[in-house]
VEXLUM-134004 format. One line per field, with one value per residue (C-alpha): z, y, x. Coordinates in steps of 0.5 Angstrom, whole numbers, plus 500, padded with zeros to 3 digits. Layout:
<rs>
w = Z_... $
v = Y_... $
u = X_... $
</rs>
This chain:
<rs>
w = 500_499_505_505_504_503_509_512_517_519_520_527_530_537_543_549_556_557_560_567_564_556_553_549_544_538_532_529_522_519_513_510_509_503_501_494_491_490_494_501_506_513_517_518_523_527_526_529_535_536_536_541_546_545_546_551_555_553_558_551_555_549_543_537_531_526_523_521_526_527_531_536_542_548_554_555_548_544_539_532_528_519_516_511_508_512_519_518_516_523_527_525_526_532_535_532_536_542_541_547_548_550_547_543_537_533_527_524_518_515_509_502_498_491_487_482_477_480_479_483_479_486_485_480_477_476_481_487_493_496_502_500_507_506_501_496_489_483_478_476_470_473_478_475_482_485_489_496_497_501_497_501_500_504_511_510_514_519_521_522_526_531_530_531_538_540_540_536_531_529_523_522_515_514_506_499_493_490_482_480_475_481_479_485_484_487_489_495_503_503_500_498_500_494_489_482_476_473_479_480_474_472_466_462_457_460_466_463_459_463_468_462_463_468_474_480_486_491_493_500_504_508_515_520_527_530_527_525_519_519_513_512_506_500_495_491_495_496_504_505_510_512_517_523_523_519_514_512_520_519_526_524_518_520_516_517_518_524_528_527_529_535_538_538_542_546_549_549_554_552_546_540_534_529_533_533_526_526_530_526_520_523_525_519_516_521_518_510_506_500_504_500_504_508_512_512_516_517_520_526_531_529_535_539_545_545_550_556_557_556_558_566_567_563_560_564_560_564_562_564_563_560_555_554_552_548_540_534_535_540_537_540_536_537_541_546_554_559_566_570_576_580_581_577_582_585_585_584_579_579_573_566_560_551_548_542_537_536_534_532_540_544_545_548_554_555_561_561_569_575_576_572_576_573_572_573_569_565_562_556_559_552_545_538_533_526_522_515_510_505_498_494_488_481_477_471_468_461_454_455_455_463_463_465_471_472_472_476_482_482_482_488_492_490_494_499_498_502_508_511_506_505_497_494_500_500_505_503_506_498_492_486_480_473_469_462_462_469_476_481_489_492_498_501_499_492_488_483_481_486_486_478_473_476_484_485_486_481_481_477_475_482_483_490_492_491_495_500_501_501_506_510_510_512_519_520_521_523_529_531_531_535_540_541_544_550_552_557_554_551_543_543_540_537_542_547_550_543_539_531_527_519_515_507_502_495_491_484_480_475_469_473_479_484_484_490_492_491_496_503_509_509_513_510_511_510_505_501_495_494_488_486_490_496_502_509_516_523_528_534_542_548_552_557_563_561_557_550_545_538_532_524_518_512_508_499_495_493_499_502_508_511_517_518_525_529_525_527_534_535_541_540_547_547_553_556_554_547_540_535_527_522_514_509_500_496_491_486_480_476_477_478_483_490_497_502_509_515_521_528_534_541_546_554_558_565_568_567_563_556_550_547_539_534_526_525_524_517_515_517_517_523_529_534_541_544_551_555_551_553_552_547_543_542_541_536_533_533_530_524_524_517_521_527_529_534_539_546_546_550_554_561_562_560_553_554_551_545_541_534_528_522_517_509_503_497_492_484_478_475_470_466 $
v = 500_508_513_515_522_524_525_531_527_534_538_536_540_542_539_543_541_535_534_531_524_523_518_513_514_509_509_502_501_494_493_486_487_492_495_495_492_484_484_482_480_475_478_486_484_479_484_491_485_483_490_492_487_488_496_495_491_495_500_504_509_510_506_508_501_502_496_491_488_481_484_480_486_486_488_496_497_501_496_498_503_502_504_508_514_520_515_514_522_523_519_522_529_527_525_532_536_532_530_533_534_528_524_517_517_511_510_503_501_492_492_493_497_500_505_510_515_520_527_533_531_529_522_521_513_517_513_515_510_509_505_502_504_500_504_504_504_504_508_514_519_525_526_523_518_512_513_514_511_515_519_518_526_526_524_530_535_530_528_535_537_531_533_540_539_535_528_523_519_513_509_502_500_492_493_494_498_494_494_489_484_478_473_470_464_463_456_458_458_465_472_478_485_488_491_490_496_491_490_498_499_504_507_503_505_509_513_519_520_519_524_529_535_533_534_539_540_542_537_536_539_533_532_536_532_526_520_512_509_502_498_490_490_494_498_493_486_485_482_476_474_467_462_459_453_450_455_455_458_466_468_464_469_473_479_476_483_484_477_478_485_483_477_483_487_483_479_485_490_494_496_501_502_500_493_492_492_488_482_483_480_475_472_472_468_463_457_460_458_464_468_474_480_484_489_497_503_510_515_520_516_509_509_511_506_503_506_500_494_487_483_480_472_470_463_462_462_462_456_456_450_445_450_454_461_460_458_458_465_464_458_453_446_440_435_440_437_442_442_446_450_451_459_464_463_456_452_445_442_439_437_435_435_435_441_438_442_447_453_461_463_458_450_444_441_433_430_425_425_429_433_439_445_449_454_456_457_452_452_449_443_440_443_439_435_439_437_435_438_440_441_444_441_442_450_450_456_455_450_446_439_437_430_427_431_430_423_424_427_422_416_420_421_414_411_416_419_422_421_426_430_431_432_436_440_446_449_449_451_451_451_447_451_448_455_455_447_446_445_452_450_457_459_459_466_462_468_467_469_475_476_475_470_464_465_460_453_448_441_438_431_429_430_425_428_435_434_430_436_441_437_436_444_446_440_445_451_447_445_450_454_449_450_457_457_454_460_464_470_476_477_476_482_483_485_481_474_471_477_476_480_479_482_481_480_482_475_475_470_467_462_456_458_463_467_470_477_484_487_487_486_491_491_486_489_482_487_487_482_477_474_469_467_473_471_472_472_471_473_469_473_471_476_473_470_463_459_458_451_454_450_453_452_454_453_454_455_448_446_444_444_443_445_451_449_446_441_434_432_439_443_447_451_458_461_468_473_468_470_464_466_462_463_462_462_464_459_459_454_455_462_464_469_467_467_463_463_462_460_460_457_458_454_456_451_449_448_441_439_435_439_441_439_440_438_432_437_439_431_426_421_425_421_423_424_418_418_422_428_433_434_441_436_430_434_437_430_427_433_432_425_425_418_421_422_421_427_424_423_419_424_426_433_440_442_448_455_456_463_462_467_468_471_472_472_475_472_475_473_471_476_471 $
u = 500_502_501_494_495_503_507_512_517_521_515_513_509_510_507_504_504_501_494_493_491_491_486_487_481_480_474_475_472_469_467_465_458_457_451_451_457_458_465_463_469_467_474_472_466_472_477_473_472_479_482_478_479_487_486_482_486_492_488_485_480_474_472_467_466_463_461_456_451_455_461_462_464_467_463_462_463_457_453_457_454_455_461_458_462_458_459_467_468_464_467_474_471_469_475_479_475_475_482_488_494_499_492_494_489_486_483_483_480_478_476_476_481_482_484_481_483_487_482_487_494_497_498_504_501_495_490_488_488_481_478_470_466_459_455_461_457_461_465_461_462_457_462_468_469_467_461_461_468_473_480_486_486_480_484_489_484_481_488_490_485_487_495_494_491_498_494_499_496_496_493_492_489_489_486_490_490_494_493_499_499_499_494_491_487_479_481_486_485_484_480_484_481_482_476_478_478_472_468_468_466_472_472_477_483_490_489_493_488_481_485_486_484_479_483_481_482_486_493_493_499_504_501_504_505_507_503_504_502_501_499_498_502_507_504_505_502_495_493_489_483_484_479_482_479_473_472_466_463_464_467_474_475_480_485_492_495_489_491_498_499_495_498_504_500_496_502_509_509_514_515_515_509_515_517_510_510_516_512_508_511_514_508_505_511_511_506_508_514_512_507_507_504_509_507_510_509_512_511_516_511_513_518_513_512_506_501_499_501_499_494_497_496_501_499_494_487_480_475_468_463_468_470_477_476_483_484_488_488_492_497_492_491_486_490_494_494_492_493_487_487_482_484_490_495_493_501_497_492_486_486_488_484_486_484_478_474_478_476_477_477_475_476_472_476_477_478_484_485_482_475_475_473_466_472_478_484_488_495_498_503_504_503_498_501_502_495_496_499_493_494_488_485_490_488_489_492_492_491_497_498_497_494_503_503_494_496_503_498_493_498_502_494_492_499_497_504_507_505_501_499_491_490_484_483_478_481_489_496_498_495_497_497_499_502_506_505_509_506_507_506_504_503_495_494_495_498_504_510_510_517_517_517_519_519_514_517_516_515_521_522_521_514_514_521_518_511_516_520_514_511_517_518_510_511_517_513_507_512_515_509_505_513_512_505_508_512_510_507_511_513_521_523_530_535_534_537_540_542_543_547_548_554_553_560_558_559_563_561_565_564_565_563_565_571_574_570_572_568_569_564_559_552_545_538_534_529_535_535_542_545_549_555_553_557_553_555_551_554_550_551_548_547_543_545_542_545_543_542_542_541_540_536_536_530_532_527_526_524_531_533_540_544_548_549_552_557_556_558_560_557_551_551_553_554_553_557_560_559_558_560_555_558_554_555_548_547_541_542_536_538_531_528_524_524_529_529_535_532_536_532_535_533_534_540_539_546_548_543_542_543_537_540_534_539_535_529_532_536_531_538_541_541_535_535_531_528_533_533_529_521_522_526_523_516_519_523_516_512_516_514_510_505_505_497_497_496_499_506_511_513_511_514_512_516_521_519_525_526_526_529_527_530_528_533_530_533_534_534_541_544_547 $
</rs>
């Protein structure tokens, strides 16, 4: 996405004294019931409700939604009035006048974004960015717009108002304007909140020409102030709503961009807007190998810390009636044991339940052990086993010849290979796209080639090989995630316990492979793109006072993983204050573009204790830990398992929280 209205970083307008309290105020807007376009959305109601809940607990003082009848609101929240353009403009004017000094205000938006020919001569590609409230219409030629949609334009005097008076401003906006050339397929797991040129009725041919000599208006001046905008994806990106859970009950549709800034929210105390936002990412790549929706922000605000705190009790989640109010929102899956407590602070528990029915927010408890309280609080002792990993039934793109590979995919599904794959899935983590007579495995959100022609993985000679591999890397992921749910609450940010540093020498490729560099060692920002026989170096320190096991991954862009560290029968524990130096080669022989991952996982060390060594995640051959090793390992060692279906494992302990880094590498084309 591209700023809502054009920004002014250096022009920041003086605060006055601070008031005796300053309020938290919010107006959270929802659409997914449209009036008059065909382009419903199931999340915006969920959203407005999961971001109140998160505000408030973060001691957020007054709350206006604006959304559709089904939003689920916490208590104490007026029922929400429809988003229709003259409500939203209201709200905003409301909070301009009644804004103070030191105040923090909110505007956030779930819903539909689009783009229309630009009428002021502001926007250089011709097309302002627009937001769809719930009476949006089509294109209309009278007034040369988008009937009742909101102009990024049109913000520019409300936020003032709210920045003149020395509130900050910070504005969330889970929606896209991305008009690229992405083509993403009706058959994937989630719904994009874009509005199509078509479906607007927009007029058709060049933008340059629609616009000539039409244009009017005033341009809007850069925003003066201290504000934050946080936005769901790149100006180039669309964002996606997906279902957690069965998709076809409405309350489990959520925007990704919403739940994950969320989890940030909900469980940091300390924290900035732009770390916010960097958490944010990071949940979001968790359970996808080629997720293509990257969140962006600016804004003098973003280093801002975040008012309140998160919500206290740690991992202790209230039940009532034999039901936990807890779900996959909260990284919860069916087949999770729970120890149950007759109080927040009782040291003993009563009883020990498996979580069943999981859904959205909530999750049905069933007795294994003991008598389960008519309430209480319950806390995770030991995480579900990955579910499957599910295909979606083959997309034809195109009028090649696909009967070899159709024939090659129904030979793999009728074998039931690889084991624990579901194929022809309705609710798929990727989608099988058959395009310029190859098979492409995108991710859920079922767009191709995001990165360019090429970037999404194809299926070579191989096809069990390839599935398997794919396989294996969503068990990873699935594991890993299904891991972290057991650490205490609290969203690891950079710079505290293990700290990664990253540093990139320039590659010099050369006819029969890579030639010494030229350049010297110089700073990598992981948004860079690498390129052939690029060098990269971690470094790994410890500075917290427990000492730390760590093992590396790396996962190619065909579904390879290796393991970068530790080399076999070598220690992988790094104690405090010592620093470990990780050194990498970037390969790509097809030379093709795509997305590959570094992933560093840290586990905390008792002194004396086992070591916690996780190679056998990315070699199935490496020699496992076996019964002594400790509970995080073989929880993990048996996730990766493709037969494993069974949700109780072997072992009795409680699984160790663990720390994970992730760290994406763009890759480009070869030049040669």
């Amino acid at each position: 996405m591209k700023p809502l209205i054009p920004l002014a970083l250096a022009g920041t307008v003086l605060l006055a004294a601070l008031p005796a309290r300053a309020e938290v105020r919010a107006l959270l807007v929802g659409v997914g019931d449209y009036l008059y376009l065909d382009a419903d959305l199931r999340g915006p109601i969920n959203d407005v409700g999961l971001m109140a809940r998160t505000l408030l607990n973060r001691g957020a003082d007054e709350i206006r939604v604006l959304s559709g009848p089904g939003a689920s609101l916490p208590e104490g929240i007026a029922p929400p009035e429809v988003a229709t353009r003259d409500a939203i403009l209201a709200g905003l004017s409301d909070l301009g006048r009644r804004a103070q000094s030191g105040d923090t205000v909110i505007f956030y938006f779930s819903g539909h974004g689009a783009q229309a020919p630009d009428m002021n001569g502001d926007e250089a590609g011709g097309y302002d960015e627009i937001l769809l409230p719930a009476d949006a219409k089509n294109w209309n030629g009278v007034i040369g717009a988008v009937e009742n949609a909101l102009v990024d334009d049109e913000f520019q005097p409300l936020f003032q108002a709210i920045l003149d008076k020395g509130a900050t401003l910070i504005a969330i906006v889970d929606a896209c304007h991305s008009a690229t050339g992405f083509r993403a397929i009706s058959s994937a797991a989630g719904a994009e909140r874009f509005v199509s040129a078509a479906t607007l009725g927009l007029p058709e041919g060049d933008v340059a020409a629609v616009s000539a000599g039409e244009a009017s208006g005033t341009i809007a001046p850069p925003l003066e102030g201290d504000f934050a905008f946080l936005y769901s994806s790149q100006s180039d990106q669309r964002s996606f709503e997906y279902p957690l859970g069965d998709k076809a009950d409405l309350s489990n549709w959520y925007g990704d961009f919403t739940r994950s800034l969320t989890t940030v929210l909900s469980e940091t105390d300390d924290l900035t807007w732009e770390q916010a936002l960097r958490g944010a990412v990071d949940v979001m790549q968790k359970d996808s190998a080629s997720v293509v929706q990257t969140p962006d922000g600016e804004g003098s605000a973003l280093g801002a810390p975040v008012f309140g705190a998160a919500a206290p009790g740690g991992r202790r989640v209230p039940f009532s009636g034999g039901m936990l109010e807890a779900g996959l929102l909260s990284g919860y899956g069916d087949g999770a044991v729970f120890d149950l407590y007759e109080s927040a602070t009782a040291q003993t528990p009563v009883a020990r339940a498996v979580l069943r029915r999981v859904g959205a927010s909530k999750a049905t408890l069933e007795l294994q052990s003991g008598t389960i309280p008519a309430q209480g609080y319950g806390v995770q002792l030991r995480p579900a086993a990955p579910a499957p990993f599910r295909i979606s039934p083959p997309v034809v793109m195109d009028t090649a010849d696909y009967a070899p590979v159709l024939d090659a995919l129904g030979a793999l599904a009728a074998a039931g290979l690889p084991e624990g794959v579901e194929w022809n899935s309705d609710a798929p983590d990727a989608v099988l796209i058959l395009s310029g007579g190859g098979l492409a495995l995108s991710g859920p959100d079922g767009v191709l080639d995001p990165a360019g022609k090429g970037s999404t993985p194809r299926m070579g000679d191989d096809p069990a090989g390839f599935f398997e591999r794919a396989a294996r890397v969503h068990r990873l992921r699935s594991a890993l995630m299904l891991a972290e749910s057991q650490a205490p609450a609290g969203f690891s940010l950079p710079g505290a316990g293990l700290t990664q540093k990253i540093e990139r020498v320039t590659g010099n490729p050369g006819v029969n492979g890579c030639n010494e560099p030229i350049a010297g060692v110089g700073p990598f920002d992981p948004r860079e793109t690498v390129g052939e026989c690029d060098r990269l170096w971690l470094s790994l320190s410890n500075s917290s006072r427990t000492a730390q096991d760590v093992t590396v991954i790396y996962v190619d862009r065909a579904f390879n993983m290796s393991v970068l560290w530790p080399d076999p029968g070598l220690s992988n524990r790094i104690g405090f204050g010592e620093t470990q130096e990780i050194g990498l080669e970037i390969h790509s022989p097809d030379g093709l573009p795509g997305q590959e991952e570094i992933i560093v996982i840290a586990v905390p060390a008792k002194p004396g204790s086992a070591r916690t060594v996780l190679t056998a995640l990315a070699d199935p051959t490496a020699t496992r830990g076996g019964a002594d090793a400790p509970a995080l390992q073989q929880f993990l060692e048996t996730a990766m398992e493709p037969a494993t279906s069974s949700r109780n494992f072997g072992f009795t302990g409680a699984v160790a929280p663990l720390k994970i880094t992730r760290t994406r590498l763009h890759l480009v084309p070869d030049a040669q």
